[in-house]
N, CA, C and O atoms as a CHARMM CRD file, in Angstrom:
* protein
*
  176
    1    1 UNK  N      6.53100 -24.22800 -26.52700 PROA 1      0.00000
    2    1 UNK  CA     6.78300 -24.91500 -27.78000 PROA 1      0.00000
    3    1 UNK  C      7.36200 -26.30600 -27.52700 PROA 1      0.00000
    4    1 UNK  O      6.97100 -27.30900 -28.12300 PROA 1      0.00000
    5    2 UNK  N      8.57400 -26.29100 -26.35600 PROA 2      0.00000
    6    2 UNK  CA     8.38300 -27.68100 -26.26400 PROA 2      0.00000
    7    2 UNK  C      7.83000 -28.79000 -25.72400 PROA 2      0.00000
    8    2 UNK  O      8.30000 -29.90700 -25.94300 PROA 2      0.00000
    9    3 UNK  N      6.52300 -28.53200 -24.78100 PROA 3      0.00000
   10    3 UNK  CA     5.73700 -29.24200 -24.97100 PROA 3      0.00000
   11    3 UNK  C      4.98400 -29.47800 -25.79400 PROA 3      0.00000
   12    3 UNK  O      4.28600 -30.47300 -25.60000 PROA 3      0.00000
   13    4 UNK  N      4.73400 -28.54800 -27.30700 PROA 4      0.00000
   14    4 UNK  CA     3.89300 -29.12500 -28.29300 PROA 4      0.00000
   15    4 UNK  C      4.75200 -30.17500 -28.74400 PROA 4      0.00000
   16    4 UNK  O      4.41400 -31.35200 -28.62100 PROA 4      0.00000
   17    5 UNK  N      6.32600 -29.68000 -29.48900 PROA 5      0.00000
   18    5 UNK  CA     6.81600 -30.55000 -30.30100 PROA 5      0.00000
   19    5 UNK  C      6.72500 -32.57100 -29.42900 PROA 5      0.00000
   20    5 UNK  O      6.39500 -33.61400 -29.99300 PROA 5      0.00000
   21    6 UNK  N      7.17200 -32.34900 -27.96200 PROA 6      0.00000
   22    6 UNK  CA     7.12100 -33.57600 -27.10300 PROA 6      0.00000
   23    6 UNK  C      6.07600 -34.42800 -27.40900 PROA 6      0.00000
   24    6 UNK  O      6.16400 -35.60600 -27.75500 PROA 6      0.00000
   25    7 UNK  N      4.88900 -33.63100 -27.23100 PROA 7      0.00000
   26    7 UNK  CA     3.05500 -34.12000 -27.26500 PROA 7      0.00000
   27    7 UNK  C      3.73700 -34.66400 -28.62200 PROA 7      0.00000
   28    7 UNK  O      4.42700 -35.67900 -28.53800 PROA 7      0.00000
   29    8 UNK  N      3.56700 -34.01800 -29.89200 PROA 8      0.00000
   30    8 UNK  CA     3.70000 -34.34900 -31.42200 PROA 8      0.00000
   31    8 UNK  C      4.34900 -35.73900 -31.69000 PROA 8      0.00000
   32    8 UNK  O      3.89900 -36.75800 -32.21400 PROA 8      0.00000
   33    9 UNK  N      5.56400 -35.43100 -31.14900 PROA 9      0.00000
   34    9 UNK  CA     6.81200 -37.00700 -31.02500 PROA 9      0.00000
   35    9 UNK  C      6.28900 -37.87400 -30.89900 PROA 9      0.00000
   36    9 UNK  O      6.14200 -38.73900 -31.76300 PROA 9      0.00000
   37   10 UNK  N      5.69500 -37.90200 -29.36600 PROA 10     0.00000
   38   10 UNK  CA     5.07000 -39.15700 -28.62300 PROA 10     0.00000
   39   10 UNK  C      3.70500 -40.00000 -29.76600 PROA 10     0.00000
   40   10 UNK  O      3.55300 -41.17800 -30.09000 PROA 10     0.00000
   41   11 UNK  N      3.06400 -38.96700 -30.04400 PROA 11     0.00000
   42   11 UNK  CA     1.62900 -39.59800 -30.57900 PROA 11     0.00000
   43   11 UNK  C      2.39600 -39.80900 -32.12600 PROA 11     0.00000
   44   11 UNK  O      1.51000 -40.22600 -32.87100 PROA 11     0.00000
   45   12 UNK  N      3.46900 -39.70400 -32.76100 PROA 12     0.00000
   46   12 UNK  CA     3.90300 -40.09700 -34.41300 PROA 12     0.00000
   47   12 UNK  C      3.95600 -39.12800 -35.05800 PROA 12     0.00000
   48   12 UNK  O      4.54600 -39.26500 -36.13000 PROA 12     0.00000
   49   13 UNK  N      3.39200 -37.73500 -34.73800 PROA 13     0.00000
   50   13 UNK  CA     3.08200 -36.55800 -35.66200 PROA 13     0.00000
   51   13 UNK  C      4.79300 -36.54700 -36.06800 PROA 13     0.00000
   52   13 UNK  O      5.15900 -36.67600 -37.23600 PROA 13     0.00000
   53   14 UNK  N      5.51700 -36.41800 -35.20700 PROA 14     0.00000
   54   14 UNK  CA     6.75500 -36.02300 -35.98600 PROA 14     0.00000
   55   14 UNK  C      8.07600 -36.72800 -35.69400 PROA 14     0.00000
   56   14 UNK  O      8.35200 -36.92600 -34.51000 PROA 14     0.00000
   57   15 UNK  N      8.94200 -37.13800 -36.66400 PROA 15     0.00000
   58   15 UNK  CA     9.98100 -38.00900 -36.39600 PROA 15     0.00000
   59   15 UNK  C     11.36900 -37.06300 -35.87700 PROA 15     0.00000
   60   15 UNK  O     11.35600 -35.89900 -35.47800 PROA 15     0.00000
   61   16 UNK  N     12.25900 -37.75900 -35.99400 PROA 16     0.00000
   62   16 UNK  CA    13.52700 -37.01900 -35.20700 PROA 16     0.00000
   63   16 UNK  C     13.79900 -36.18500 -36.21700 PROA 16     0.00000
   64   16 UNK  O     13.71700 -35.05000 -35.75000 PROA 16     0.00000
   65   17 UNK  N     14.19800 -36.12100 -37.82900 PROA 17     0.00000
   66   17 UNK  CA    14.23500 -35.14700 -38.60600 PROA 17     0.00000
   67   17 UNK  C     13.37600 -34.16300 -38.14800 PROA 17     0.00000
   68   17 UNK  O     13.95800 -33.11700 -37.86300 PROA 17     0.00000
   69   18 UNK  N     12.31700 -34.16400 -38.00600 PROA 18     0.00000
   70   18 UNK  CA    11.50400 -33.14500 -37.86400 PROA 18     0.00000
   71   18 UNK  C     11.22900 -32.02000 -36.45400 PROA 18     0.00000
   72   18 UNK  O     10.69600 -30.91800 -36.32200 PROA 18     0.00000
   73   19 UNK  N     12.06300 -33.20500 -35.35800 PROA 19     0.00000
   74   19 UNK  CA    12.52200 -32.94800 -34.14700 PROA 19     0.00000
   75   19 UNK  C     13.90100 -31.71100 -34.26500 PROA 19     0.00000
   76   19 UNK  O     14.15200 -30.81200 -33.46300 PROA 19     0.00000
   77   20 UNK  N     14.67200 -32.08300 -35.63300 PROA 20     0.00000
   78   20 UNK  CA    15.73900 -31.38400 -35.96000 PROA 20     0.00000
   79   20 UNK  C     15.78700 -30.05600 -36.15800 PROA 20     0.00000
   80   20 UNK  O     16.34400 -29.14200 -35.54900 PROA 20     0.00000
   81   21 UNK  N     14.83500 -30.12800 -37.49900 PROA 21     0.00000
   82   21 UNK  CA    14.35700 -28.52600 -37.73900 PROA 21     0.00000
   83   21 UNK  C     13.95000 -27.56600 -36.99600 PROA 21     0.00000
   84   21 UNK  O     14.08300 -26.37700 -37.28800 PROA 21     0.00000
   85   22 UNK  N     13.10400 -28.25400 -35.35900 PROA 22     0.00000
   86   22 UNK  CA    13.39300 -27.30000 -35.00900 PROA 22     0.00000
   87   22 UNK  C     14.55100 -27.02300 -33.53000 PROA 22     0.00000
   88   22 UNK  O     14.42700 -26.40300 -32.47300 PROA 22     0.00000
   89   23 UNK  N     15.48400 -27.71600 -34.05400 PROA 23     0.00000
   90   23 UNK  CA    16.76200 -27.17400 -33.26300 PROA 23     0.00000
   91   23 UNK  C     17.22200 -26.15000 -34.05700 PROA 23     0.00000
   92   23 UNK  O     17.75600 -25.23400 -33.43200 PROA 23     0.00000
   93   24 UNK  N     17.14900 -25.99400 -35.72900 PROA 24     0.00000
   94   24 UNK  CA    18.23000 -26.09300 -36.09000 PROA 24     0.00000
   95   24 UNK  C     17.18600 -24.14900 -36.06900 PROA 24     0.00000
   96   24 UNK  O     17.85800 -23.12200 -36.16700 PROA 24     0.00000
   97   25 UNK  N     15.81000 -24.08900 -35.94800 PROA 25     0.00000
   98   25 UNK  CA    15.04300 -22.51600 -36.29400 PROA 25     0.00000
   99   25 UNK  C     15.24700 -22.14600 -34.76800 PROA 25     0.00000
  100   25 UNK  O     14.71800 -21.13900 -34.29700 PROA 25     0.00000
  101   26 UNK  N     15.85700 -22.80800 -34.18300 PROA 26     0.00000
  102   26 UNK  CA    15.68100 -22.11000 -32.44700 PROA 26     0.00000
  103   26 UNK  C     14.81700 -22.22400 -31.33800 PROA 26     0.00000
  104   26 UNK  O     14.91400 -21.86700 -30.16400 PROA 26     0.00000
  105   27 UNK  N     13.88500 -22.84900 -32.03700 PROA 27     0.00000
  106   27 UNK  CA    12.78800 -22.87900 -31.11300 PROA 27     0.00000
  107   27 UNK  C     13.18200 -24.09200 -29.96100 PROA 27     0.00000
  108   27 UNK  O     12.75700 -23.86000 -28.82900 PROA 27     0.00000
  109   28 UNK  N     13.91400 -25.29600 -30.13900 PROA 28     0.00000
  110   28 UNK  CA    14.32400 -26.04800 -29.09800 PROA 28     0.00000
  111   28 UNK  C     15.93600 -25.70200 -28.84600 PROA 28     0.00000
  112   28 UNK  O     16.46100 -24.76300 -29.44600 PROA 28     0.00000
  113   29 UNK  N     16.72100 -26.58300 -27.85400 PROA 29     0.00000
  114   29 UNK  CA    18.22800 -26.75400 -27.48300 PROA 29     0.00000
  115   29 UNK  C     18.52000 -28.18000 -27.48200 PROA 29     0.00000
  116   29 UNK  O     17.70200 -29.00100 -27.06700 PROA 29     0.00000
  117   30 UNK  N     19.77600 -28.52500 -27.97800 PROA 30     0.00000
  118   30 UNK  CA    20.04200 -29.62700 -28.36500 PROA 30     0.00000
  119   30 UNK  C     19.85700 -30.80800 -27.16600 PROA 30     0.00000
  120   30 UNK  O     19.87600 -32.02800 -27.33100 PROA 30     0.00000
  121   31 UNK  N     19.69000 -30.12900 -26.03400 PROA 31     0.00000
  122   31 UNK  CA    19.90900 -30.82500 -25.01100 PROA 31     0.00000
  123   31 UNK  C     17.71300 -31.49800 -24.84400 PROA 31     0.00000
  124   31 UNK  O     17.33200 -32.59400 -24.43300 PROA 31     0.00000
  125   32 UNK  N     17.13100 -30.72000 -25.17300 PROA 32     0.00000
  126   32 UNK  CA    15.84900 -30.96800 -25.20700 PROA 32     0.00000
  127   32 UNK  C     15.32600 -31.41300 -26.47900 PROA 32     0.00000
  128   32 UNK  O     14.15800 -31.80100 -26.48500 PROA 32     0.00000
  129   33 UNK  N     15.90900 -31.42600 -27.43500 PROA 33     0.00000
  130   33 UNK  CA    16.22400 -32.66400 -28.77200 PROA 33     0.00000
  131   33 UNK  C     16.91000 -33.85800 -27.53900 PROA 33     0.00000
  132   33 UNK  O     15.96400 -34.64300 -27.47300 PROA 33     0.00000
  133   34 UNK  N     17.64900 -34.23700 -26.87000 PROA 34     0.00000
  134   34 UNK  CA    17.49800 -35.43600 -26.51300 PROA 34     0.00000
  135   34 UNK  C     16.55400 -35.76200 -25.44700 PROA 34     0.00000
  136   34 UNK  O     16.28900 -36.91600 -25.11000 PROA 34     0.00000
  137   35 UNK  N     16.10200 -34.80600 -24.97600 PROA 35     0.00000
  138   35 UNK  CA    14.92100 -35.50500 -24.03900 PROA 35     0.00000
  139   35 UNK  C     13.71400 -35.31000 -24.73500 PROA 35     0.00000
  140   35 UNK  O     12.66800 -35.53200 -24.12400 PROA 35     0.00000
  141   36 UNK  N     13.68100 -35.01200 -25.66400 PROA 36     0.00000
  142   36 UNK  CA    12.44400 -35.45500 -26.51700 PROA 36     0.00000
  143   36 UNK  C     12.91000 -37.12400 -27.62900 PROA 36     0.00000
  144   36 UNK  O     12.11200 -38.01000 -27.93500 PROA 36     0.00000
  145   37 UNK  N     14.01900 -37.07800 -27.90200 PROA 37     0.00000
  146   37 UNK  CA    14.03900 -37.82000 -29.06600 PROA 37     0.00000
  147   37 UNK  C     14.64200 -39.42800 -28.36600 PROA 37     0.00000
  148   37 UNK  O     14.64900 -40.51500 -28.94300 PROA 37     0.00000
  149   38 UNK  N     15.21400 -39.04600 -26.65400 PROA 38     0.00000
  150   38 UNK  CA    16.46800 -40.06800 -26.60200 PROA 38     0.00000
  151   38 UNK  C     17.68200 -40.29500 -27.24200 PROA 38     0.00000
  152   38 UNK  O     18.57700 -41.01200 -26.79500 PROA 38     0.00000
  153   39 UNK  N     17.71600 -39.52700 -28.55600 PROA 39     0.00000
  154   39 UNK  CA    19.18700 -39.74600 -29.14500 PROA 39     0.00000
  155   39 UNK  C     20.12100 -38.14300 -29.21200 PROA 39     0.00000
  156   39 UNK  O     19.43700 -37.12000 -29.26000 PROA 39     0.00000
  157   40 UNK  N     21.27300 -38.04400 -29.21200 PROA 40     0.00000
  158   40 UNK  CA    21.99000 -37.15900 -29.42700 PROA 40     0.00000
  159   40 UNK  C     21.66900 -36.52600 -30.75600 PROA 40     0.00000
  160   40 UNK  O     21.33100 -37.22200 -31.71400 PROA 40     0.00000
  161   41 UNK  N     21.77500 -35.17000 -30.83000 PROA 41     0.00000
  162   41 UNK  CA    21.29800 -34.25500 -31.81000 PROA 41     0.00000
  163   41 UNK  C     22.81400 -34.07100 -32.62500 PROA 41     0.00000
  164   41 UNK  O     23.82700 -33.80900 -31.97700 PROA 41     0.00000
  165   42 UNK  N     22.83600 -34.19900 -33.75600 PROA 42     0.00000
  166   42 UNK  CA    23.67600 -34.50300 -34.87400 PROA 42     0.00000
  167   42 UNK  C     23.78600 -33.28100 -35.97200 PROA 42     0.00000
  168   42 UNK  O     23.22600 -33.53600 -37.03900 PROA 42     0.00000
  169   43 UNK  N     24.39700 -32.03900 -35.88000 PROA 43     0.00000
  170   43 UNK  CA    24.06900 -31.15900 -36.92500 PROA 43     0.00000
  171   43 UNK  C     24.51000 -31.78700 -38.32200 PROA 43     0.00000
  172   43 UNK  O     25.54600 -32.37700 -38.62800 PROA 43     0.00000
  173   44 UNK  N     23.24100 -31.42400 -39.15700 PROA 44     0.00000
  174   44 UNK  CA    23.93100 -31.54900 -40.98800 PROA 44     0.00000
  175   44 UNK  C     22.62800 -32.16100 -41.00100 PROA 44     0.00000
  176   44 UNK  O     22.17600 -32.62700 -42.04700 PROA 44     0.00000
């Protein structure tokens, strides 16, 4: 899964909100929200 969401990021499919959701369903770790996004993962 996280190479789909990565692939997705890169090409525009999905922004960092959307990077969020799925920290927040489990499917990523906050720590791979920043190596996908570059920025620190922010709950709320």
């Amino acid at each position: 899964m996280f190479d789909f969401i990565k692939f997705m990021y890169s090409i525009g499919g999905y922004q960092n909100k959307d990077v969020g959701d799925f920290v927040v369903i489990g499917n990523i770790d906050d720590k791979q929200y920043k190596e996908i996004t570059g920025e620190e993962y922010v709950k709320g």
